[in-house]
N, C-alpha and C positions, 0 to 999 in steps of 0.2 A: 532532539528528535521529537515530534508528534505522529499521534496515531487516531487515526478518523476511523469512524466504526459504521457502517449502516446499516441497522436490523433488518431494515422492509427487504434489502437486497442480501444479507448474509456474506456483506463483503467490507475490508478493512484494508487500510492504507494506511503504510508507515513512508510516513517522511523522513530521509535521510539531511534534508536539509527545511531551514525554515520556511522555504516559500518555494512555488513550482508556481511560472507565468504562464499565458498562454504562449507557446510555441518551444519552450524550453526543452520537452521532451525530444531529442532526435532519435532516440534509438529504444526500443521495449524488446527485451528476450524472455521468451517462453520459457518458462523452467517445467512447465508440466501443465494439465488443465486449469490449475485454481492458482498457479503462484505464475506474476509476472515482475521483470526486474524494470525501471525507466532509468534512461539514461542520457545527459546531456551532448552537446557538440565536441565535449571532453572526455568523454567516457567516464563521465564522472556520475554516481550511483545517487538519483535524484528521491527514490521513491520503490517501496514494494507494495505490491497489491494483491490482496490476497480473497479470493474468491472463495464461496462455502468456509467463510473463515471458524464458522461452529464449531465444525469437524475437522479443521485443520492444524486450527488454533488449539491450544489447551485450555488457554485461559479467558476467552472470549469474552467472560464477563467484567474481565479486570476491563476490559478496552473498551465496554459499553460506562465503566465508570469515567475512562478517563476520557472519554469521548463526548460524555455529558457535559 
């Protein structure tokens, strides 16, 4: 699993698998304003994304470390 962190936008992505191409995403469920789920041609759980991740997250600085 990796986890991409972006300060200037306060949003982070966790990678459920190693690599997302382009076109791979076929389906995104809204879980609520800041959290979205992607999902493959399989329903297979490619990626969460997580918007105002500061406030969402707990530990957001852990993910600016590992994002570094």
């Amino acid at each position: 699993m990796k986890t991409e962190y972006d300060k200037d936008v306060d949003a982070a992505y966790i990678y459920t698998v190693d690599k997302i191409g382009k076109g791979d995403v076929k389906k995104t469920i809204r879980l609520d304003d800041n959290i979205s789920l992607d999902f493959d041609k399989n329903n297979k759980l490619l990626g969460i994304e997580i918007l105002k991740a500061s406030k969402t997250l707990p530990r957001v600085k852990d993910l600016q470390r590992v994002a570094a």
